[in-house]
N, C-alpha and C positions, 0 to 999 in steps of 0.2 A: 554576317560580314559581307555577304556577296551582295544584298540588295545595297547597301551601301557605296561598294565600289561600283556599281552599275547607275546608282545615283548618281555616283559621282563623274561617271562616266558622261553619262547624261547632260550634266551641270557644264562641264567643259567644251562638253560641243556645241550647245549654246552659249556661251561664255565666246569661244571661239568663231561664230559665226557672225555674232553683236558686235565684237571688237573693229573688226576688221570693218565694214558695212557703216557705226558709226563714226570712225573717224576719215571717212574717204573723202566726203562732200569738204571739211574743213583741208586737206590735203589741196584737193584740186583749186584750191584758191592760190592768188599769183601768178605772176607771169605777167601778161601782156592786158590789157582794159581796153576793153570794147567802146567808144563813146556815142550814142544816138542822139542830136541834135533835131530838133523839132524849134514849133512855135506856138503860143497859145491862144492865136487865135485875135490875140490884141497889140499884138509887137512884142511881147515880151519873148525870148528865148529860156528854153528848157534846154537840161542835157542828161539822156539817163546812161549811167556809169554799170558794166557789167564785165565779169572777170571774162577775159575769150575762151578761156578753157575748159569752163563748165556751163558758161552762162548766169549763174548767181549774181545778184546785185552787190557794187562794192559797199560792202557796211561799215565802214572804217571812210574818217571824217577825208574830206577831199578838196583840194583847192582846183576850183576849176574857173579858168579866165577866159572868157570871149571877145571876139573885135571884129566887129562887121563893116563892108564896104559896099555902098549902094552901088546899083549900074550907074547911076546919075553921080558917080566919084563922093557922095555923105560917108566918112566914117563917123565911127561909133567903135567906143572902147579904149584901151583893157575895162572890161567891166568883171568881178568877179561874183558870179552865180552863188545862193546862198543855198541851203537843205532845206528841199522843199517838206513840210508836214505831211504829203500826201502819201511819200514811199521810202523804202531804204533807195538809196541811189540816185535818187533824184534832185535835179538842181533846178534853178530858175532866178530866171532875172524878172526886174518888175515888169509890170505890164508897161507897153508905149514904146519901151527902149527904141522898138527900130518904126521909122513912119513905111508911111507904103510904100509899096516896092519891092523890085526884086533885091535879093542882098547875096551875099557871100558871107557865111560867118564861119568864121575858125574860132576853134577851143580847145585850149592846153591845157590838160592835166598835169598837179604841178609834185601830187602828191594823192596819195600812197604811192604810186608808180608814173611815171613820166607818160605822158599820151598826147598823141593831138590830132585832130582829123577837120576839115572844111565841107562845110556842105552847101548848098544854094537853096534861100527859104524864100515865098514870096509872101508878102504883107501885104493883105487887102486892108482898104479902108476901112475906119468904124461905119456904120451901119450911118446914117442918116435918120434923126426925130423927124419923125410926122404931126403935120401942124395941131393936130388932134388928141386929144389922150385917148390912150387905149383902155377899154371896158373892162372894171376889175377879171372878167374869167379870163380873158386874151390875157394883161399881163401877169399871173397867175401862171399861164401857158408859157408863155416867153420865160420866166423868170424860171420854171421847171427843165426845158429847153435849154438855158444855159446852164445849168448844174448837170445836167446830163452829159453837155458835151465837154463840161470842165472833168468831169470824173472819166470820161472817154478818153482825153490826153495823159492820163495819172498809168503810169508803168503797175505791170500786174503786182501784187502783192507776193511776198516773199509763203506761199504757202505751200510751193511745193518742198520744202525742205521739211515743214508738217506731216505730209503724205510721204516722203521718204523715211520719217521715221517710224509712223504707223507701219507702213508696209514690212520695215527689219523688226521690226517686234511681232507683227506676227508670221511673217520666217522662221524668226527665234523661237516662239511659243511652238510652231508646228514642227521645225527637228524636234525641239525636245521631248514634244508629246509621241512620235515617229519614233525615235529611240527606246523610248521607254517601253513600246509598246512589242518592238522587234526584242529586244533582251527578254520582259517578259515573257513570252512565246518561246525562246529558246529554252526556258528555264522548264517550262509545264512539258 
């Protein structure tokens, strides 16, 4: 009867240390939403959505509306940013939206929570064709070169919440094994 209630002992304190550890991360969501406004490099506008209070990205669907105004008085907008495939949290407008130039863009979050923040992006011109075609390795290079720098604008992937949980499991596994092994020792 003893190794049992010392099992059992055991079972609760990891039980007890897993509960609490897993439901934290989903707690600390809510509150207030962090907005990072960027641009892709072709006039389109990004916006990556993250909760303030733990930094997690919002995974829950979002309405997010921009409207930019050139130094040269050009607006552009409401345009509303669609889910980008690349991340949780991330939004984006088509490529072009804005021509070159500096801009002022604001972005309202409309939904899960109310947010809005302005930032100043500059738009360089597209690149200019050369009267020549480029030699299959060159475009090859180029063509590798932008997928590089498309994945370089793509918000990190949601994996530390992976590694948060590996890490309370083996927490959990190392009380439990910790316990078991102090009760035994008391028992010899």
């Amino acid at each position: 009867m003893r190794r049992f209630t010392r099992l059992g002992a055991a079972l609760a304190l990891a039980l007890g240390l897993a509960v609490p550890a897993a439901t934290a991360p989903a707690a600390a969501h809510g509150g207030p939403i962090d907005v990072d406004l960027g641009t892709d490099g072709a006039g389109g506008v990004s916006a990556t959505l993250t909760w303030a209070g733990d930094g997690h990205p919002v995974e829950e669907s979002a309405v997010v509306v921009v409207r930019a105004v050139s130094d040269s008085g050009e607006e552009v907008g409401p345009v509303t940013l669609t889910s980008a495939s690349e991340g949780v949290g991330w939004y984006r407008s088509e490529p072009r939206l804005l021509d070159e130039g500096h801009w002022t863009v604001t972005a309202r979050v409309k939904e899960p929570k109310k947010a809005k923040v302005e930032t100043e992006l500059d738009v360089a011109a597209p690149p200019t064709p050369e009267a020549s075609e480029p030699e299959p390795a060159e475009a090859a290079a180029t063509a590798d070169g932008a997928e590089a720098a498309a994945t370089q604008d793509a918000p990190p992937a949601a994996g530390l919440a992976g590694w948060v949980g590996w890490v309370v499991g083996a927490l959990v596994v190392g009380a439990a094994v910790t316990t078991a092994v102090v009760l035994r020792r008391r028992t010899t």
